[in-house]
Short mmCIF file of the C-alpha atoms (twelve columns), coordinates in Angstrom:
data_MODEL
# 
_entry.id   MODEL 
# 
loop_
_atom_site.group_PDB 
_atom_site.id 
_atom_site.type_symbol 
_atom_site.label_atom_id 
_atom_site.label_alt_id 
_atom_site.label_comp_id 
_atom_site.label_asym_id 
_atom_site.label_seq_id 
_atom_site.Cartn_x 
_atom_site.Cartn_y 
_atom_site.Cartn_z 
_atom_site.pdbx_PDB_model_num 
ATOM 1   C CA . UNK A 1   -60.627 -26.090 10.764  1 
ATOM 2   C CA . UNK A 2   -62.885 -23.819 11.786  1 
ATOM 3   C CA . UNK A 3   -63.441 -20.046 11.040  1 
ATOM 4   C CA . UNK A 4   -62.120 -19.115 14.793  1 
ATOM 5   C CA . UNK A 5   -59.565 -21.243 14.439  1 
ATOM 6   C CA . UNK A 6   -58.035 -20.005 11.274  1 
ATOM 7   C CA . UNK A 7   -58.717 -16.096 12.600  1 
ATOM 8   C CA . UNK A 8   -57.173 -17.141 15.626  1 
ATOM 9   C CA . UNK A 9   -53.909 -19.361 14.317  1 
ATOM 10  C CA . UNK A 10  -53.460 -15.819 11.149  1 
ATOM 11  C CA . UNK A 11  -53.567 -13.438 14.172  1 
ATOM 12  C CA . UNK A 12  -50.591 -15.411 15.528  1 
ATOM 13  C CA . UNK A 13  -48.692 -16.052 12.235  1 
ATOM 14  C CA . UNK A 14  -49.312 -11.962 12.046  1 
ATOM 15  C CA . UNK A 15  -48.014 -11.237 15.480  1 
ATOM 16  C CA . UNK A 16  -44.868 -13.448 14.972  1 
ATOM 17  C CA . UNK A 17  -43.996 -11.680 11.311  1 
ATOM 18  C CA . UNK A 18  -44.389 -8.614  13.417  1 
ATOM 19  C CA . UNK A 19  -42.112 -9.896  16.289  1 
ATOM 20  C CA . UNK A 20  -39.334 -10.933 13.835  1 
ATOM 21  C CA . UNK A 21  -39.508 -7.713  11.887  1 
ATOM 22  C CA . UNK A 22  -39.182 -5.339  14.571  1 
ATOM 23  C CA . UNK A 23  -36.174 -7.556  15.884  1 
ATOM 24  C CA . UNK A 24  -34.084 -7.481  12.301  1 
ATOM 25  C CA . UNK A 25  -34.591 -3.778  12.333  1 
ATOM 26  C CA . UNK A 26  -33.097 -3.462  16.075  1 
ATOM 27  C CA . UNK A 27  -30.212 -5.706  15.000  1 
ATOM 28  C CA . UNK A 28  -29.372 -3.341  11.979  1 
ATOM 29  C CA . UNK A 29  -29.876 -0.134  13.717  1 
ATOM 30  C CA . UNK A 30  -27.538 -1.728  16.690  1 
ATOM 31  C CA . UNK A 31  -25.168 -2.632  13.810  1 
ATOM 32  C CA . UNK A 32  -25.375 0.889   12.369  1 
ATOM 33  C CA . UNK A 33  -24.530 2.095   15.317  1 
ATOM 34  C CA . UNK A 34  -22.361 -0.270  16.577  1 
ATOM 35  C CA . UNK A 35  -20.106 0.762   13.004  1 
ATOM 36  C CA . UNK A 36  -17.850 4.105   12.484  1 
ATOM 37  C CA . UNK A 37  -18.991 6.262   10.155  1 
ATOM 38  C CA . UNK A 38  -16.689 6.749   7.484   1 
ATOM 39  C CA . UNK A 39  -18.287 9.979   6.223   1 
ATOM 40  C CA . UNK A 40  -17.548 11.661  8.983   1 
ATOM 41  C CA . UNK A 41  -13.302 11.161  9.084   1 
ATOM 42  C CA . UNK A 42  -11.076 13.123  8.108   1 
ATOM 43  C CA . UNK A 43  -9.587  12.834  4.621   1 
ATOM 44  C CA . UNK A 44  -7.002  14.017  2.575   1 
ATOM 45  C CA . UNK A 45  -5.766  14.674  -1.326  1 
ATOM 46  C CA . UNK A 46  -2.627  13.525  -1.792  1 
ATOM 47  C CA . UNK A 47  -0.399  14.269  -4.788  1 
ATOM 48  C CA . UNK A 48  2.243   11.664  -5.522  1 
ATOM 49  C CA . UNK A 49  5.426   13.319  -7.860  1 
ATOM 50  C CA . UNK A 50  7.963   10.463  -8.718  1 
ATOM 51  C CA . UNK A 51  11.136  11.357  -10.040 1 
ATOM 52  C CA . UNK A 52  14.870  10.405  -10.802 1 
ATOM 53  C CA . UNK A 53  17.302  10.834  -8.239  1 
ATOM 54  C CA . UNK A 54  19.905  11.628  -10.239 1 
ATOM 55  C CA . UNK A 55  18.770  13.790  -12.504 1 
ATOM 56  C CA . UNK A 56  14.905  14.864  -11.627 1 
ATOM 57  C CA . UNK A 57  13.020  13.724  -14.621 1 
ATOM 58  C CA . UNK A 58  9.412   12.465  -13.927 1 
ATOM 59  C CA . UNK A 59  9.552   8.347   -13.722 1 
ATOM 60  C CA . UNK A 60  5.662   6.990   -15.907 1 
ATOM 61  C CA . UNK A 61  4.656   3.975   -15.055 1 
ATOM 62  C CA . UNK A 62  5.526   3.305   -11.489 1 
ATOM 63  C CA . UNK A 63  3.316   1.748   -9.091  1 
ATOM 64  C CA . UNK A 64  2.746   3.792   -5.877  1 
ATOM 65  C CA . UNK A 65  1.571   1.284   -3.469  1 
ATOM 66  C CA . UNK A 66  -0.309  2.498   -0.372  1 
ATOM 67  C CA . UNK A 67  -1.484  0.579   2.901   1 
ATOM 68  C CA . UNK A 68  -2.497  2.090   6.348   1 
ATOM 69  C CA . UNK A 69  -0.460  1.851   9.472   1 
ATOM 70  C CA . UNK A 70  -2.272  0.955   12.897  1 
ATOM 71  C CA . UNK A 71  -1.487  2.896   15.710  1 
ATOM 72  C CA . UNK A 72  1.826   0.106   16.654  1 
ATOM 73  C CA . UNK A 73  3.324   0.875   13.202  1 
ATOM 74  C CA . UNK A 74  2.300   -2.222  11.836  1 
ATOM 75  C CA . UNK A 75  0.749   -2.413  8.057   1 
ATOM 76  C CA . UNK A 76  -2.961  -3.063  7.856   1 
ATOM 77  C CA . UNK A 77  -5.067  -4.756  5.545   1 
ATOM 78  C CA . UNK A 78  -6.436  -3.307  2.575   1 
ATOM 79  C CA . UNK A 79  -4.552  -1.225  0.557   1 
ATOM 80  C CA . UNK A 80  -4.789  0.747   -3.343  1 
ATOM 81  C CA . UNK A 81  -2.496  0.955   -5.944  1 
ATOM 82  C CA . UNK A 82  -1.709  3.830   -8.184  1 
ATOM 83  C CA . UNK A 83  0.639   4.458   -11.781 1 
ATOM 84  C CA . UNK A 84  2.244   7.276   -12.256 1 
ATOM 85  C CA . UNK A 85  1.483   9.209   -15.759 1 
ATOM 86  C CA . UNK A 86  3.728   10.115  -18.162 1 
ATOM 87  C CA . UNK A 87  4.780   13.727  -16.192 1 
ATOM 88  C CA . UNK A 88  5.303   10.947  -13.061 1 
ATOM 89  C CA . UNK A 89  2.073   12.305  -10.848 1 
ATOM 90  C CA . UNK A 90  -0.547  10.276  -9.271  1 
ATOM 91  C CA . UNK A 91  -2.675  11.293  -6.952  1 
ATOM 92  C CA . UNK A 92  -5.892  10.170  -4.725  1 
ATOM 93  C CA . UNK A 93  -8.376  12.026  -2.883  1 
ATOM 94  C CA . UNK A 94  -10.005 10.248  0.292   1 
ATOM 95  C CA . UNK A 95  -6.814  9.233   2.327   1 
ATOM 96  C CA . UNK A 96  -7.866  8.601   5.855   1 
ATOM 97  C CA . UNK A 97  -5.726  10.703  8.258   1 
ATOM 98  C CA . UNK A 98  -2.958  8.762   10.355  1 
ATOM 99  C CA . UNK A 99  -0.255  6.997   9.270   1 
ATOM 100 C CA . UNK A 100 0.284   5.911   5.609   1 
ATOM 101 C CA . UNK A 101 2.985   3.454   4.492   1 
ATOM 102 C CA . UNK A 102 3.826   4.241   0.741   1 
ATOM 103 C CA . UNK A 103 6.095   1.718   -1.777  1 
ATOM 104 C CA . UNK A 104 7.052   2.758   -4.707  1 
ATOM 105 C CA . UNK A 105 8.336   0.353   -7.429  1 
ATOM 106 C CA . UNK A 106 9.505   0.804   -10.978 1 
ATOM 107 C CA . UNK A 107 11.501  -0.823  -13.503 1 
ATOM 108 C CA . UNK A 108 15.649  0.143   -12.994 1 
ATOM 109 C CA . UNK A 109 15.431  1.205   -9.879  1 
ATOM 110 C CA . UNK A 110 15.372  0.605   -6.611  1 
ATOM 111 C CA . UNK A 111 12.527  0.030   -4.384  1 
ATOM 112 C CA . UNK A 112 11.449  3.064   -2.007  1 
ATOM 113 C CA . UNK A 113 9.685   2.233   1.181   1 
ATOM 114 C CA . UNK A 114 8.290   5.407   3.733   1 
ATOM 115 C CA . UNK A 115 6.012   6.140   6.579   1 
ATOM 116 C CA . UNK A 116 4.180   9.209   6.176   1 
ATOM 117 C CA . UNK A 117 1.726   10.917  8.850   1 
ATOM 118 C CA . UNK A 118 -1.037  12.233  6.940   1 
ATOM 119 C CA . UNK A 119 -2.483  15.196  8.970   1 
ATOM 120 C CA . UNK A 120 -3.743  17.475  6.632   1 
ATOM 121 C CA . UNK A 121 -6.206  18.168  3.579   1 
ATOM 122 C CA . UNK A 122 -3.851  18.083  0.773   1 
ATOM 123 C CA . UNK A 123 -0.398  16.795  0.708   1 
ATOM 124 C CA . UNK A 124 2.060   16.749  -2.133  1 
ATOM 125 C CA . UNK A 125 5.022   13.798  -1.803  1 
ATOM 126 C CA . UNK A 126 7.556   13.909  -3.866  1 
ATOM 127 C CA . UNK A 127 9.849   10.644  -4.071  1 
ATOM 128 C CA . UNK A 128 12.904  10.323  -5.712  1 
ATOM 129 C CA . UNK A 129 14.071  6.620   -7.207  1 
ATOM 130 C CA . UNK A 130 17.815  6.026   -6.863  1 
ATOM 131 C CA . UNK A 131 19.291  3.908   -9.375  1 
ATOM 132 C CA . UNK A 132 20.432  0.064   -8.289  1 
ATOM 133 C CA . UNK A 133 24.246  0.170   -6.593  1 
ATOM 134 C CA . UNK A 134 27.205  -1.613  -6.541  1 
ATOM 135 C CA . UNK A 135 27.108  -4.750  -4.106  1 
ATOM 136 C CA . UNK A 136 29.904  -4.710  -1.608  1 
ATOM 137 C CA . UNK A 137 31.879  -7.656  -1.303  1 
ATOM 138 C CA . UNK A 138 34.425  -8.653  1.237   1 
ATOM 139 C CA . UNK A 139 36.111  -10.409 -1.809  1 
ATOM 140 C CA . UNK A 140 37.291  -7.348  -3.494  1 
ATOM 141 C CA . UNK A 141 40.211  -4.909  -3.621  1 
ATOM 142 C CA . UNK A 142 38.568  -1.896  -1.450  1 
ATOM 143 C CA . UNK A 143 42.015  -0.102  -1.490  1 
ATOM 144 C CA . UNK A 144 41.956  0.831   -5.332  1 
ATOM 145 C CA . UNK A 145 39.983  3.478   -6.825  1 
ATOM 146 C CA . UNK A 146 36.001  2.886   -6.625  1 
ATOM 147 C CA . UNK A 147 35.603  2.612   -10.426 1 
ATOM 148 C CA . UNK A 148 38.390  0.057   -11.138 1 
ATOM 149 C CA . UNK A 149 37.468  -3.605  -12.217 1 
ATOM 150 C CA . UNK A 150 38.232  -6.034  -9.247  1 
ATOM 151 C CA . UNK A 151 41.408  -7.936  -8.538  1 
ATOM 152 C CA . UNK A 152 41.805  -11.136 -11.077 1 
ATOM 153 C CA . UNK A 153 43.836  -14.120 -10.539 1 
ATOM 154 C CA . UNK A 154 46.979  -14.664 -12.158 1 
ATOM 155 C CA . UNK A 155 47.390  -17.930 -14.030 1 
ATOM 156 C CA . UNK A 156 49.111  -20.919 -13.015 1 
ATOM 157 C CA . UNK A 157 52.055  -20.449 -14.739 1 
ATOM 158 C CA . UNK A 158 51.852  -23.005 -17.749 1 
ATOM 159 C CA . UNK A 159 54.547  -25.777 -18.327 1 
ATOM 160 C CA . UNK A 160 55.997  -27.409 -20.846 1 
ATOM 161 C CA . UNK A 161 55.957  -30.879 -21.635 1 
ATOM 162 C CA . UNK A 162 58.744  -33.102 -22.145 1 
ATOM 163 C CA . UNK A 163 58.841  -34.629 -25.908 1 
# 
């Protein structure tokens, strides 16, 4: 090959890294643009309080489950999970304003499920945990007093055998 050649066939190689360069940085800058900027949302602080229904003492240890609602109230994806402490708080700061579907689960009682429409820059939630009820049954006495034990069967009546 010879020297113009070579100058001629780098020039080209040069102008092509060039080309492709300038078009990955148009495609990120598109894609930059393209994307919402988190930064500049809204956010809030939310305080979580868990406590006993029935008697108001903090609940440790329960998982407050979190997961953003879309605009037709259905549950997105993504989500964070948080444990209450031993005085029953959790909190987290950077909750995106709109709607916020929070579960609550803990050992002994039953699970809590709400919607809540985050709208401002620090929120405090309390939720109280009801202990697991009775099951109704269409099998038992409802006419007797609530706390009496159901209706038994009586016995067949027991015979006697002939010697």
């Amino acid at each position: 090959m010879t020297g113009t050649a070579r100058l001629l066939r780098m020039a080209c190689m040069k102008k092509f890294c060039i080309t492709g360069l300038v078009l990955a940085m148009l495609a990120l800058a598109g894609t930059a643009v393209g994307q919402k900027d988190k930064d500049d949302e809204p956010t809030s602080f939310v305080y979580f309080l868990v406590i006993k229904d029935d008697n108001g003492k903090p609940v440790r240890n329960a998982a407050v489950i979190m997961h953003p609602v879309n605009t037709r109230g259905k549950q997105e994806r993504g989500g964070m999970e948080l444990k209450t402490d031993p005085e029953g708080k959790a909190n987290f700061d950077g909750i995106p304003y709109g709607k916020l579907r929070v579960q609550v689960l803990a050992q002994g009682f039953q699970t809590f499920g709400e919607d809540y429409d985050v709208d401002k820059t620090k929120m405090d939630i309390t939720i109280k945990l009801k202990r697991p009820q009775g099951q109704f049954s269409v099998y038992d006495d409802h006419a007797k007093a609530p706390n009496t034990a159901p209706k038994q069967d009586t016995p067949p009546p027991q015979t006697k055998k002939p010697d």
